[in-house]
DOLUMBA-542672 format. One line per field, with one value per residue (C-alpha): residue in three letters; z, y, x; residue number from 1. Coordinates in nm, 4 decimals, always signed. Each point is the difference from the previous one (the first is absolute). Layout:
N
resn	ALA|...;
up	Z|...;
north	Y|...;
east	X|...;
resi	NUM|...;
! end
This chain:
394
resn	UNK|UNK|UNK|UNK|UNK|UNK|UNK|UNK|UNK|UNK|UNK|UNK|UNK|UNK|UNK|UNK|UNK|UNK|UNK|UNK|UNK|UNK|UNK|UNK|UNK|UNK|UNK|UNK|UNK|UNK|UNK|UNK|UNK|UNK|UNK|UNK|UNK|UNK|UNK|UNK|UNK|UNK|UNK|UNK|UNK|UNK|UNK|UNK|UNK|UNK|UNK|UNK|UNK|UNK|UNK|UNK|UNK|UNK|UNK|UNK|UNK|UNK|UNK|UNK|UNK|UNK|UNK|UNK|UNK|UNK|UNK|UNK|UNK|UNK|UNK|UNK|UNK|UNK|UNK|UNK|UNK|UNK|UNK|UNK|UNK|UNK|UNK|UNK|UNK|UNK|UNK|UNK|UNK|UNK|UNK|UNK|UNK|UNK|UNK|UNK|UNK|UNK|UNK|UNK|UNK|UNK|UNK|UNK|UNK|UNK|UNK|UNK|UNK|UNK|UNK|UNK|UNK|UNK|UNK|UNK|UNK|UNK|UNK|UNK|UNK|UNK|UNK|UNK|UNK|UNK|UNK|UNK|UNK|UNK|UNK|UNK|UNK|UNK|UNK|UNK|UNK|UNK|UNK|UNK|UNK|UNK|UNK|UNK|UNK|UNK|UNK|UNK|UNK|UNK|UNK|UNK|UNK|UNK|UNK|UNK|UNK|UNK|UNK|UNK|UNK|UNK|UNK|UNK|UNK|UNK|UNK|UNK|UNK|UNK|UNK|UNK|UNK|UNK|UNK|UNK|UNK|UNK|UNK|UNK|UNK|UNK|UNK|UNK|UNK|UNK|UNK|UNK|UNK|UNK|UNK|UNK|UNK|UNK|UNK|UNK|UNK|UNK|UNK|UNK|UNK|UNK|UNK|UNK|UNK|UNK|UNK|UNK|UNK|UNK|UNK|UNK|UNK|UNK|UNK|UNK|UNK|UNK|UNK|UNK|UNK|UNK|UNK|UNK|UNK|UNK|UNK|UNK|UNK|UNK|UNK|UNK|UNK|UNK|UNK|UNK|UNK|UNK|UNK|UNK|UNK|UNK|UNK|UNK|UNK|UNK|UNK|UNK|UNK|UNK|UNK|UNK|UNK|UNK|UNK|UNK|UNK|UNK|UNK|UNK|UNK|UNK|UNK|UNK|UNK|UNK|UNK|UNK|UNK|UNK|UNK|UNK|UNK|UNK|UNK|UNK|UNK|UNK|UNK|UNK|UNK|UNK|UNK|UNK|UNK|UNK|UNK|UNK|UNK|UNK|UNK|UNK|UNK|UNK|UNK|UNK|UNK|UNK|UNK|UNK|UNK|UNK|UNK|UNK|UNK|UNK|UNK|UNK|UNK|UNK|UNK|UNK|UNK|UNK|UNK|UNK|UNK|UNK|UNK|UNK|UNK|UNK|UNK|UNK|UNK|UNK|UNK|UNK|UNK|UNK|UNK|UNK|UNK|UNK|UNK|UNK|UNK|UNK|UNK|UNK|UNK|UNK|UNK|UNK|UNK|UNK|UNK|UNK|UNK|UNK|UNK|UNK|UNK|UNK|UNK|UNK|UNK|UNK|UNK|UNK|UNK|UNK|UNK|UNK|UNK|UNK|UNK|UNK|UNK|UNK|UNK|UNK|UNK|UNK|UNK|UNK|UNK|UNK|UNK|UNK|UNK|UNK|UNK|UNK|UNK|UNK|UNK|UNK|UNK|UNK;
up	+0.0000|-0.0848|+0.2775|+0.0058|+0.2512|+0.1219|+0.0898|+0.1924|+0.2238|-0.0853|-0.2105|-0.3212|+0.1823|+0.2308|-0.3090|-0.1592|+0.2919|+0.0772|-0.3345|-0.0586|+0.3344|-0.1152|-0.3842|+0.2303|-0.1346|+0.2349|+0.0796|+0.2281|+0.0730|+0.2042|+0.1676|+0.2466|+0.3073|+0.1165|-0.0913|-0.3291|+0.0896|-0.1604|-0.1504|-0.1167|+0.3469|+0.2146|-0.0198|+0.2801|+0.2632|-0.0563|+0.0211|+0.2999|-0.1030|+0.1344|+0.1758|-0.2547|+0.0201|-0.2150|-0.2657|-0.0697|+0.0142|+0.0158|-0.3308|+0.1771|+0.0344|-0.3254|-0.1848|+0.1549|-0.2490|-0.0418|-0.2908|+0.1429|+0.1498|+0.1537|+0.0874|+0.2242|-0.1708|-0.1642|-0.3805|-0.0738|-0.3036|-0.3399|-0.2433|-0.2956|-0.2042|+0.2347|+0.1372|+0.2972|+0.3169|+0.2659|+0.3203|+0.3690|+0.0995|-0.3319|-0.3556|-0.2126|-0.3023|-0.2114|-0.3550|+0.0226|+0.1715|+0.0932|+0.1377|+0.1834|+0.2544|+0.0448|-0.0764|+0.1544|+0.1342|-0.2444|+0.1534|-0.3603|+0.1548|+0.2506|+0.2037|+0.4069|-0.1158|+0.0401|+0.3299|+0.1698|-0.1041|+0.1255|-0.2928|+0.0477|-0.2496|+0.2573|+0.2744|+0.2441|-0.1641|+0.0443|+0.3947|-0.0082|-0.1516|+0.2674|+0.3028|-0.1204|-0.0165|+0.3123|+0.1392|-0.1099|+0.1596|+0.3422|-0.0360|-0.0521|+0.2768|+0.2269|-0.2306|-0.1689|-0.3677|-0.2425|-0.2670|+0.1565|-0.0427|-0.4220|-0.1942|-0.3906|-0.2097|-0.3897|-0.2248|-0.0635|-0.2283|+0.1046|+0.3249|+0.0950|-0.0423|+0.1765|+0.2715|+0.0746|+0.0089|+0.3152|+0.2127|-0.0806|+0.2346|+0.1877|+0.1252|+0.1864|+0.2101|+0.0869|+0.1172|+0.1886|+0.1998|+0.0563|+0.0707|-0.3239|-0.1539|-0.3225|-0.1855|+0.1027|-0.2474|-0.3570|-0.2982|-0.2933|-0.3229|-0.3103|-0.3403|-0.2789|-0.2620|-0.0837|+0.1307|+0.2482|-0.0885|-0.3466|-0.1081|+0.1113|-0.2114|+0.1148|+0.1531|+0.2001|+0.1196|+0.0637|+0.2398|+0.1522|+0.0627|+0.1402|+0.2098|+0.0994|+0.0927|+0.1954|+0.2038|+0.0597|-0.2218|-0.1467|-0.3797|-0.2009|-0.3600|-0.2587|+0.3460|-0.0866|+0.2422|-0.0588|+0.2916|+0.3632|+0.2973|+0.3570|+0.0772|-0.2870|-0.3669|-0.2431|-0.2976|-0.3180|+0.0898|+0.2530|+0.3010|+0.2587|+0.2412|+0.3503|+0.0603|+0.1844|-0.1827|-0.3808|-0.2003|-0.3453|-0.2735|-0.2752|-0.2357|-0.0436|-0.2428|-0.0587|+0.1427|-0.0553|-0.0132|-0.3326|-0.1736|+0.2295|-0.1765|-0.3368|-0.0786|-0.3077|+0.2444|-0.0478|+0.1349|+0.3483|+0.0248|-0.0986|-0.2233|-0.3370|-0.0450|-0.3168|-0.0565|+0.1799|+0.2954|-0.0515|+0.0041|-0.3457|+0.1458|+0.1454|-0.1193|+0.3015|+0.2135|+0.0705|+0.1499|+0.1491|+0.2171|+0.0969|-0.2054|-0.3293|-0.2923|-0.1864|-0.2792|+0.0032|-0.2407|-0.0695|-0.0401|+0.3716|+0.2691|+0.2596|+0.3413|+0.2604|+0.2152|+0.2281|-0.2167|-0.3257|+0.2177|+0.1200|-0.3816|-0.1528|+0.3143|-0.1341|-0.3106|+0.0010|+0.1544|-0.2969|-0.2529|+0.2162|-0.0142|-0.4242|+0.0099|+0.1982|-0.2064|-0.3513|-0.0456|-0.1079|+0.2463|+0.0270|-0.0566|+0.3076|-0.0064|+0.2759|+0.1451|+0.2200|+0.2202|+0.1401|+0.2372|+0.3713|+0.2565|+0.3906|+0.1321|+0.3673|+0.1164|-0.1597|-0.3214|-0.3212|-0.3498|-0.3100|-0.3000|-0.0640|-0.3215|-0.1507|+0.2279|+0.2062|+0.3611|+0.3797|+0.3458|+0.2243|-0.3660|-0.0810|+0.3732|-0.0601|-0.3313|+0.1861|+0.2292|-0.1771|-0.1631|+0.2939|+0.0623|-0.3781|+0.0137|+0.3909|-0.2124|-0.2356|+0.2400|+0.2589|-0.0880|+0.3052|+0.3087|-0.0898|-0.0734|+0.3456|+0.1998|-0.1566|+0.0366|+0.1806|-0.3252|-0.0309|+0.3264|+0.1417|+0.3483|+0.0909;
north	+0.0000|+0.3443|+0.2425|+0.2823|+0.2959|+0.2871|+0.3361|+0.1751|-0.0248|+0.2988|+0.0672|-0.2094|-0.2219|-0.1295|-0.0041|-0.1993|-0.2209|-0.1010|-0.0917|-0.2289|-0.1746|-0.0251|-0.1627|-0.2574|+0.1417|-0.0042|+0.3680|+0.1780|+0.3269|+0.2438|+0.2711|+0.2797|-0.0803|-0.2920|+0.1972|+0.1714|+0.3255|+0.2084|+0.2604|+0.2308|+0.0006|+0.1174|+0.3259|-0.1225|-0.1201|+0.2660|+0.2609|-0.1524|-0.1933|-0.2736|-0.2224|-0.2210|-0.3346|+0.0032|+0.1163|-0.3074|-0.3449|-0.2394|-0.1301|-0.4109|+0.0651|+0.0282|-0.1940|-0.3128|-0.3161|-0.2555|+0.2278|+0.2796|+0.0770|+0.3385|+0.1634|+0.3242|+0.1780|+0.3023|+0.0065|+0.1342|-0.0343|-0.1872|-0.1921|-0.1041|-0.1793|-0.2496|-0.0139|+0.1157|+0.2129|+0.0916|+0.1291|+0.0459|-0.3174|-0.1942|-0.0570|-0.1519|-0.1593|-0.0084|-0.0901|+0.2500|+0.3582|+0.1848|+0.3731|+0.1146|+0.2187|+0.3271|+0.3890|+0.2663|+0.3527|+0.2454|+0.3456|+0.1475|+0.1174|+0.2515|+0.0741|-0.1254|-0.1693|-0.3877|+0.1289|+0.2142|-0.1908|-0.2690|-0.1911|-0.2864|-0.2642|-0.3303|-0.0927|+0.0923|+0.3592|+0.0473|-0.1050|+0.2635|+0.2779|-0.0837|-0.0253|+0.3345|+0.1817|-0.1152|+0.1053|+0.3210|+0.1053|-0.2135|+0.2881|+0.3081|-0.0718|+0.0832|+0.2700|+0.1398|+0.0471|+0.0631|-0.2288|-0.3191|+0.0616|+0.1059|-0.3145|+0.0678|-0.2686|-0.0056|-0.1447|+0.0721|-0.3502|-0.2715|-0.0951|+0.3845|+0.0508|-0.2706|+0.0212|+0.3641|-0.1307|-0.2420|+0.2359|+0.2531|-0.2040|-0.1554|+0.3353|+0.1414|-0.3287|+0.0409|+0.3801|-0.1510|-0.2246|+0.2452|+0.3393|+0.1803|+0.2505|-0.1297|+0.2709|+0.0161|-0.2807|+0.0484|-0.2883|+0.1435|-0.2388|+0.1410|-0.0827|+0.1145|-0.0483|+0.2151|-0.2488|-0.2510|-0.4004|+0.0428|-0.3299|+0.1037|+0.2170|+0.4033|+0.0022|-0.2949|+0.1805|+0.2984|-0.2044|-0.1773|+0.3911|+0.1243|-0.3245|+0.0701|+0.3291|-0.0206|-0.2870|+0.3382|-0.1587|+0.2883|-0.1700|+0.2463|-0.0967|+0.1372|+0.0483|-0.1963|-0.1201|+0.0983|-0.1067|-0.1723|+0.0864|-0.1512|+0.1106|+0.2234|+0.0059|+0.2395|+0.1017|+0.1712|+0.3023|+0.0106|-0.0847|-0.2083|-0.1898|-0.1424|-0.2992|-0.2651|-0.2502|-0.0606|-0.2500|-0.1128|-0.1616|+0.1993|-0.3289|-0.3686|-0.1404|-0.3650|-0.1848|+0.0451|-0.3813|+0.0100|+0.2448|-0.0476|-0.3930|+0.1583|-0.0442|+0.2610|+0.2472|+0.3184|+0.3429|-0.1215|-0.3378|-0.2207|-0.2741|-0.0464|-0.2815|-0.1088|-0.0729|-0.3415|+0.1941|-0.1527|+0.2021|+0.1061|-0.1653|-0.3224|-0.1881|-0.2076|+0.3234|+0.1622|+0.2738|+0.2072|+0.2401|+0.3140|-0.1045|-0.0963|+0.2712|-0.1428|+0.2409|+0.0639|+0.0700|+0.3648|-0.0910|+0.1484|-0.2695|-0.0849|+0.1487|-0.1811|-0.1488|-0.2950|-0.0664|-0.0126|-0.1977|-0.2667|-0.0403|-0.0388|-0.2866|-0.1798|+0.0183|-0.1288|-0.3010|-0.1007|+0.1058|-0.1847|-0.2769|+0.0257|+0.0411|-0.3680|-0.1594|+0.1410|+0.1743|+0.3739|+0.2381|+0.2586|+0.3963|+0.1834|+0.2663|+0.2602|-0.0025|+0.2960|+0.0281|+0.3692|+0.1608|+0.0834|+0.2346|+0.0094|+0.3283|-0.0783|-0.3395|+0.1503|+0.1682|-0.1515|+0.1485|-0.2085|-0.1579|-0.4250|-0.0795|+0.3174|+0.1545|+0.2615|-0.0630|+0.2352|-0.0350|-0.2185|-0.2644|+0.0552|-0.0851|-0.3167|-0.1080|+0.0803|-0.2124|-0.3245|+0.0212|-0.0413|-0.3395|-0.0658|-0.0448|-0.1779|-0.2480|-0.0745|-0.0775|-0.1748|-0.0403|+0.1097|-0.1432|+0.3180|+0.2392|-0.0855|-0.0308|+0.3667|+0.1351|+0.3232|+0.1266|+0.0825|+0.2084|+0.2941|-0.0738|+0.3673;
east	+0.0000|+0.1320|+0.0891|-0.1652|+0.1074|-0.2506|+0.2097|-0.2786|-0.2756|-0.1695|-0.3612|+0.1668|+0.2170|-0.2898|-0.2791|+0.2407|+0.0797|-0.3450|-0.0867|+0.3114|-0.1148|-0.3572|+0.1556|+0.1974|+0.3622|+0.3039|+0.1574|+0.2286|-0.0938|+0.2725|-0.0731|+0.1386|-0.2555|-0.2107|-0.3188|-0.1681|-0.1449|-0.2493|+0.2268|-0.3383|-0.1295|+0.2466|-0.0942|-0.2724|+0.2318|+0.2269|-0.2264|-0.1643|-0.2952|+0.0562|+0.2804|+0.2172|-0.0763|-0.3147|+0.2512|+0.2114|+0.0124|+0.2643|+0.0631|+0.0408|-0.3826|-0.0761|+0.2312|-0.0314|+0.0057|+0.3125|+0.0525|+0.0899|+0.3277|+0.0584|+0.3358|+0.0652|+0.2661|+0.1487|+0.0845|+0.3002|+0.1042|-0.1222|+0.2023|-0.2332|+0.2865|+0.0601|-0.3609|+0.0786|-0.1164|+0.1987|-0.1112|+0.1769|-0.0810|+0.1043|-0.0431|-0.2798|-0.0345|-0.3274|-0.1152|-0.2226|-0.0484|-0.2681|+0.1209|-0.2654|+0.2036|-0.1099|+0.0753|+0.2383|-0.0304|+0.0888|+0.1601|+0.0198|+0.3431|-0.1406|+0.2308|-0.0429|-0.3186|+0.1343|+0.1429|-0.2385|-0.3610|-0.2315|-0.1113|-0.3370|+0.1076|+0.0223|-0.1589|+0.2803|+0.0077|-0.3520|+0.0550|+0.2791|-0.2570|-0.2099|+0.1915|+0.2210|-0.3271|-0.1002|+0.3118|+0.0041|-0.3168|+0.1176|+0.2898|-0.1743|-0.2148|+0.3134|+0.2036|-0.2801|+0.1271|-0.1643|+0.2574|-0.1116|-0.3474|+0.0712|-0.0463|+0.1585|-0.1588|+0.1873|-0.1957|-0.3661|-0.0224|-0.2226|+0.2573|+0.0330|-0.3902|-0.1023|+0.2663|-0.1430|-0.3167|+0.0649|+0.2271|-0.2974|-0.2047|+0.2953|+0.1366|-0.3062|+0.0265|+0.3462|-0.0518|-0.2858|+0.1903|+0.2722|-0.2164|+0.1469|-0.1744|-0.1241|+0.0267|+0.3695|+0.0497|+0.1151|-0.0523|+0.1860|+0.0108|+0.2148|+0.0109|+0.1360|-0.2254|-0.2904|-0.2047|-0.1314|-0.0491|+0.0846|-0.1411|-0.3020|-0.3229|+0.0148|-0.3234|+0.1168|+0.3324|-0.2054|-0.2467|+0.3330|+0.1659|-0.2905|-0.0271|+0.3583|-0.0546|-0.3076|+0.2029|+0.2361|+0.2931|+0.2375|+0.0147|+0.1955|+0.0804|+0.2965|+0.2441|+0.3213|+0.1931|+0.3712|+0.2315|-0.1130|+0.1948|-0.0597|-0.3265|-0.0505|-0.1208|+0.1384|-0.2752|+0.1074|-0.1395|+0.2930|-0.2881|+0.1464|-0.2518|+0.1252|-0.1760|+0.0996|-0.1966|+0.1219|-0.1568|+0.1047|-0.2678|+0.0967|+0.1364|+0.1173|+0.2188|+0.0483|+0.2478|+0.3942|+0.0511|-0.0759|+0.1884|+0.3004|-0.0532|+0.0125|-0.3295|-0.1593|-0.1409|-0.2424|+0.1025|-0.1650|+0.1676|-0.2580|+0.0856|-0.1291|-0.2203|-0.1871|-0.3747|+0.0505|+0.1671|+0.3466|+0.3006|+0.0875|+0.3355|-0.0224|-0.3262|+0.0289|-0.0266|-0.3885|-0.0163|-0.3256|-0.1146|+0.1603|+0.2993|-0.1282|+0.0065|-0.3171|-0.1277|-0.3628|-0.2545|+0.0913|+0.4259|+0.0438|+0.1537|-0.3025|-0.0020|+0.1297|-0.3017|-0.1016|-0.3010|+0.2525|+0.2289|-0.2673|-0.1115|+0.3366|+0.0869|-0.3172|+0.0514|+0.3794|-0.0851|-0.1733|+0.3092|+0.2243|-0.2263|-0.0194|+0.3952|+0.0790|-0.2240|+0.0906|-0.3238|-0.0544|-0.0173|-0.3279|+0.1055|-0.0685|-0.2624|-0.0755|-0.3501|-0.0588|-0.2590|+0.0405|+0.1659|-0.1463|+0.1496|-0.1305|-0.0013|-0.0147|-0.2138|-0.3147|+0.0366|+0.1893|-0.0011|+0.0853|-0.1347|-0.0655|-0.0655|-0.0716|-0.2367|+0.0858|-0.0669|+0.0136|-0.1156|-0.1288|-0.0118|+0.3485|+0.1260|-0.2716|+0.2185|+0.3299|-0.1259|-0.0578|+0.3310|+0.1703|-0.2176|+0.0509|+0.3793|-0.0406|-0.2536|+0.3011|+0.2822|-0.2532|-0.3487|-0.2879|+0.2214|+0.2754|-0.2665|-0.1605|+0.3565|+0.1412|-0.3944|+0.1060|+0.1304|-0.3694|-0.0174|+0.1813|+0.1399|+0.1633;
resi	1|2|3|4|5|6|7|8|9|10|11|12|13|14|15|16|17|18|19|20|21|22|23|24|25|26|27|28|29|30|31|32|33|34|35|36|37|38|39|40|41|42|43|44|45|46|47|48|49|50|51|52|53|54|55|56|57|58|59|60|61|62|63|64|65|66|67|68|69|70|71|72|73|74|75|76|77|78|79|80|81|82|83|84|85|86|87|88|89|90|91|92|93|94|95|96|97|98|99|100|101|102|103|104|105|106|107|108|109|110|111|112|113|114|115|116|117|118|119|120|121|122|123|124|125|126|127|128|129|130|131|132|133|134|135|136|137|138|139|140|141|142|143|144|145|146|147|148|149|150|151|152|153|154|155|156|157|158|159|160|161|162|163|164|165|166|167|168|169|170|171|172|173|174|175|176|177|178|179|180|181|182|183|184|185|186|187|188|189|190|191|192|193|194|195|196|197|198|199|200|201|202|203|204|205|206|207|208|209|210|211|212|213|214|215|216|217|218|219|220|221|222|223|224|225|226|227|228|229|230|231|232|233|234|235|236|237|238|239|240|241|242|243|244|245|246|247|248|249|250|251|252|253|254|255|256|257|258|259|260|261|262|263|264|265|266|267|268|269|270|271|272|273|274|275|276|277|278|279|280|281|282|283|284|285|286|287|288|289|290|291|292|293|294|295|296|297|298|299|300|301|302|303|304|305|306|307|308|309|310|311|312|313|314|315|316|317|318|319|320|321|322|323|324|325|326|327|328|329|330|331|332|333|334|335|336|337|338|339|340|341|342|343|344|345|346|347|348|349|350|351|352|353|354|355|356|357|358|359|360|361|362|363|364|365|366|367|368|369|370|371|372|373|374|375|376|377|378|379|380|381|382|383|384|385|386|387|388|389|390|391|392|393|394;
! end
């Protein structure tokens, strides 16, 4: 039987996981922790929705057939001629790779930025967020200033948005339970584009801003960030804000594994695959997710998403299963099913299929998606065990 290697536990590594459990067909799959988390929710825990354990499950819970072998390590290099992968606690062989690991920050060189700012990317960064935040107001209680209580938020994307959306409600809580003012607090969230959620229809961004707003969220668009400092962000316009929160959304790029393997590589890192989702390099080599360069439809590479991700882990299962038995593989093609942003616990914006959606039905749809992906990794018994995803505890 050919051995097949998993790099990843993420959205594409997982969807692509299950299914080669569910088809019977032996894998390894290596990743950096025990657990998968749910990389598009952590703006909940972080921003104090709830505690984390709803948001993660060990991955020995879900993968959990003779087929299946899981190993806890970190990948630290690739070496595709001799079908290899070598990581700090060894090397592995395969016949053939799935890359499924996930993106990097990107700074876009600003200077101090790597340095000086929280980022929410994993789950331990999101329990860093958290606890810094919590901190910070813990602090000002006994110095009283007014920097610890200044929370800069870069990024007004779908992370940024619905980060500020949480602490919104978060916040108010926290001055509660340490008799501050509320009004002494200050949620700042820059971006420099004209606009917020740009994958999103106008009217929809509007009704998201004024959301925002309302929720007494400082969003303030075209304000580039040019240098961070400790405890300070520089804008172009030469303004320089002292906060002693500094959170960084702004970008991803793919992984540098790749191109430091030699891999053809787009401006951003992610490897170029063709329509089957190999790498135009080493046929024996898919790759998917966050670090696949598929062209779409319009000639433009896809966005990186965990609904992308999830489809292209399904859908390689069934190429590698065409390419070990001589059959033709199936061109991948994109089906997107909209795009839905929480503002807080009770008010998402977003589209699904087409149709423009706000409100209390949006947070519904939101909603469901969470229990869609828990029904893929573990049916009704991991919907019911991680069911306070569905509540707000704080």
């Amino acid at each position: 039987m050919a051995k097949v290697l998993i790099l990843g536990a993420g959205y594409g590594g997982m969807a692509a996981a299950v299914k080669m459990q569910k088809a019977r067909i032996p894998f390894t799959i290596i990743n950096k922790h025990s657990y998968h988390y749910f990389t598009t929710l952590l703006h909940e825990p972080a921003g104090g929705r709830n505690d984390f354990d709803p948001y993660y499950v060990e991955i020995s819970e879900v993968l959990n057939s003779p087929e299946a072998t899981i190993v806890k390590d970190t990948i630290k290099s690739l070496n595709p001629s001799e079908k290899k992968v070598i990581g700090e606690g060894g090397e592995y062989s395969y016949d053939y790779l799935i890359f499924a690991l996930g993106n990097a920050p990107e700074f876009f060189g600003i200077p101090g930025l790597a340095e000086h700012s929280l980022l929410l990317r994993s789950l331990e960064t999101a329990k860093e967020v958290r606890s810094h935040i919590d901190e910070m107001f813990a602090l000002y209680a006994a110095d009283k200033d007014p920097a610890r209580l200044r929370i800069v938020v870069g990024g007004a994307g779908l992370t940024g948005v619905e980060l500020c959306g949480e602490l919104s409600e978060y916040l108010p809580h926290l001055a509660h339970k340490y008799k501050i003012p509320e009004d002494k607090i200050e949620l700042i969230n820059l971006e420099a584009a004209p606009t917020i959620l740009p994958m999103l229809d106008e009217r929809l961004r509007e009704t998201a801003l004024d959301v925002l707003t309302r929720k007494g969220v400082q969003v303030r668009t075209n304000e580039k960030i040019v240098r961070v400092g400790e405890n300070e962000v520089e804008l172009a316009t030469g303004e320089k804000i002292e906060a002693n929160t500094i959170i960084w959304t702004g970008g991803v790029r793919a992984n540098p594994l790749l191109a430091e393997a030699g891999f053809d590589c787009d401006p951003r890192g992610r490897a170029k695959v063709n329509e089957f989702l190999q790498s135009v390099n080493y046929e024996d080599i898919f790759v998917i997710g966050d670090s696949a360069c598929f062209i779409g439809e319009d000639g433009r590479p896809l966005p990186p998403t965990a609904q992308l991700a999830g489809q292209m882990g399904e859908h390689v299962v069934e190429n590698l299963k065409a390419l070990m038995n001589g059959q033709p593989m199936k061109k991948f093609s994109f089906n997107y099913m909209g795009t839905l942003a929480s503002i807080g616990s009770e008010v998402s914006v977003g589209n699904v299929k087409g149709f423009k959606t706000k409100g209390v039905t949006a947070t519904v749809l939101k909603e469901a998606s969470k229990a869609k992906w828990l029904m893929t990794l573990g049916g009704l018994s991991l919907v019911a065990r991680k069911n306070k995803q569905f509540t707000r505890s704080h």
